[in-house]
N, C-alpha and C positions, 0 to 999 in steps of 0.2 A: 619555397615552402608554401605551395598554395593553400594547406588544409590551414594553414594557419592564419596567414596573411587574407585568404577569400572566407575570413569570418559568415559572408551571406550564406552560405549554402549549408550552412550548422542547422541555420532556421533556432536558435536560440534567444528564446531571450531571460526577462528576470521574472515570467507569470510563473502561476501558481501548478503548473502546468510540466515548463520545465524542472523546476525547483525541485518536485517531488520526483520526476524523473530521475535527474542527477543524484538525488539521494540514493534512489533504490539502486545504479550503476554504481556509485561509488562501494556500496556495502558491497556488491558481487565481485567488485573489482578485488577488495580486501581478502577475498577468499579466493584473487586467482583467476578470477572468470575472463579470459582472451575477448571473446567478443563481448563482453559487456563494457573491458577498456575501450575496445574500438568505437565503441556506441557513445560511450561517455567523449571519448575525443573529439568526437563530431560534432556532440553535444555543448562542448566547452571551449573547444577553440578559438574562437571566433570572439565571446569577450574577454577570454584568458591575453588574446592577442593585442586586444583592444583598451583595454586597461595600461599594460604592458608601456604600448607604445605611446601614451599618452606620457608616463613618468619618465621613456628610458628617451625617447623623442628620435631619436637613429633607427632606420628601418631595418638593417642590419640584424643591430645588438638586439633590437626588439622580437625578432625572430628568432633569434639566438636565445634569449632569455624564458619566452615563450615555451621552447621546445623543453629548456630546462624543468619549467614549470609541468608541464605534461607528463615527461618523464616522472618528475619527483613524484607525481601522481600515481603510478605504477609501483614504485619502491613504496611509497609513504600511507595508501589508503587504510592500513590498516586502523593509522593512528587518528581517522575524522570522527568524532563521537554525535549521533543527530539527535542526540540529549541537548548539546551547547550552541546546536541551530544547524543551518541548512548546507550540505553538501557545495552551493554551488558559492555560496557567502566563504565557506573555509578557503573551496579551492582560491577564489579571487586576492584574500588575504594572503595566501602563498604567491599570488601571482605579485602581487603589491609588495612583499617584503623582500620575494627575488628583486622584482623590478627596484626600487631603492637601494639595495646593497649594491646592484651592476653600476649605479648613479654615482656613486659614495666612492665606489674604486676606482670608479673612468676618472672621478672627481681627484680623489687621492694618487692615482696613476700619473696623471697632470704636473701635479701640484710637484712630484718626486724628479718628475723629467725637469721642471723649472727649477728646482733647490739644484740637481745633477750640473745643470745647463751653469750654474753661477760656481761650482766649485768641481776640480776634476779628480777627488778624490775617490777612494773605492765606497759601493753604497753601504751603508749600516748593513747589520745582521737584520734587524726589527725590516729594514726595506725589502730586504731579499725573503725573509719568512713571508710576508704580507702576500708580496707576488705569489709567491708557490704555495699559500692558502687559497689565493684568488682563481688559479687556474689547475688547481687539484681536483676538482668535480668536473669540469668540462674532461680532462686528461683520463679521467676513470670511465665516463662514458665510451670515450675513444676506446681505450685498452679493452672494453667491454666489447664492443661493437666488431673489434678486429680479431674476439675471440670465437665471432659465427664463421661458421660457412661460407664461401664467398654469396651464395644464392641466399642464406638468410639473412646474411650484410645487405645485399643489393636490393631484396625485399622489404626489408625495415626501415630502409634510410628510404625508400622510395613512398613508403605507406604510411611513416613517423614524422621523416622530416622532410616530403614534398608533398604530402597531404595526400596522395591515389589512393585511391579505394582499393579494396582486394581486386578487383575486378581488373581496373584501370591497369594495377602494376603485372597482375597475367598478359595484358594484352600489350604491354612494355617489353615483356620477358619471352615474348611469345610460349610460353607454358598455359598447360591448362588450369583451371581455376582452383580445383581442388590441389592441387602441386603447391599450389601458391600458397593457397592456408595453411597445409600441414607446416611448409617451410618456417613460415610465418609463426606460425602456434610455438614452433620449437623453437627458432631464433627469439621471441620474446620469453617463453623460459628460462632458458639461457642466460639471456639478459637481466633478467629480474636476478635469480642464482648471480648470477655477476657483480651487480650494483647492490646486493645485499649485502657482499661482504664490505662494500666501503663506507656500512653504517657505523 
């Protein structure tokens, strides 16, 4: 996931500069605007990633976590208000409250395998719900993602969750560039329509 993990090339940081930035992309994001997400992803990744990986400490999960966070950002901008402060403060706070909940379950996950490990009976209900709270938003994205296209599947995991540019992922695809957005445009509607309903 390079757009995530190569934070450098966001060119972000926390001046007065990006901040206003991020604000004005988040507001367009909330109304929908395709490439003004892409813009803000660019914008944000880098310490959304970095943040992240500092709490979740796995490079992995921290990727993993990250993407969550991104996404949520697509489903959630409506609800940022820049009455209560700055775009790029909310999204971080999202990134920090994903990242601690990943900690708490890896932690709890653990803790359940070692209780398991000392007695071989069947787990609790309360153990088995926990799990299938814990990986019901990852499972929704999937089930989302498997409901494009194969070309808008292969286009948005390449441009979402490996970080390629439009550009990059045409010249992956060998498609021309404009093929690639419309796909794009439409697979993230989709998506959005998708993950909407698992509010």
């Amino acid at each position: 996931m390079r757009g995530v993990r190569g934070g450098g090339r966001t060119g972000c940081g926390h001046g007065g500069g990006s901040g206003a930035r991020a604000d004005e992309l988040l507001l367009l994001v909330a109304d929908g605007d395709h490439r003004a997400f892409e813009d803000l992803y660019a914008l944000v990744s880098g310490p959304v990633f970095g943040l992240v990986r500092r709490v979740v400490r796995d490079p992995a999960q921290s990727e993993e976590v990250a993407q969550e966070v991104l996404l949520e950002l697509w489903r959630s901008a409506g609800r940022f208000d820049p009455r209560r402060g700055s775009a790029l403060s909310w999204i971080l706070t999202l990134a920090h409250r994903r990242a601690v909940d990943r900690v708490r379950s890896a932690r709890a996950a653990g803790e359940r395998e070692q209780r398991e490990a000392l007695r071989a009976g069947e787990p609790a209900f309360d153990q088995v719900a926990e799990e299938v709270e814990a990986g019901l938003e990852r499972e929704w994205v999937r089930r989302c993602l498997n409901r494009l296209t194969a070309l808008q599947r292969q286009s948005v995991t390449l441009a979402y969750y490996d970080g390629y540019t439009y550009r990059e992922v045409a010249e992956r695809l060998q498609l021309p560039l404009g093929t690639v957005k419309t796909r794009m445009r439409d697979g993230l509607t989709r998506l959005r329509e998708c993950l909407g309903g698992a509010a």
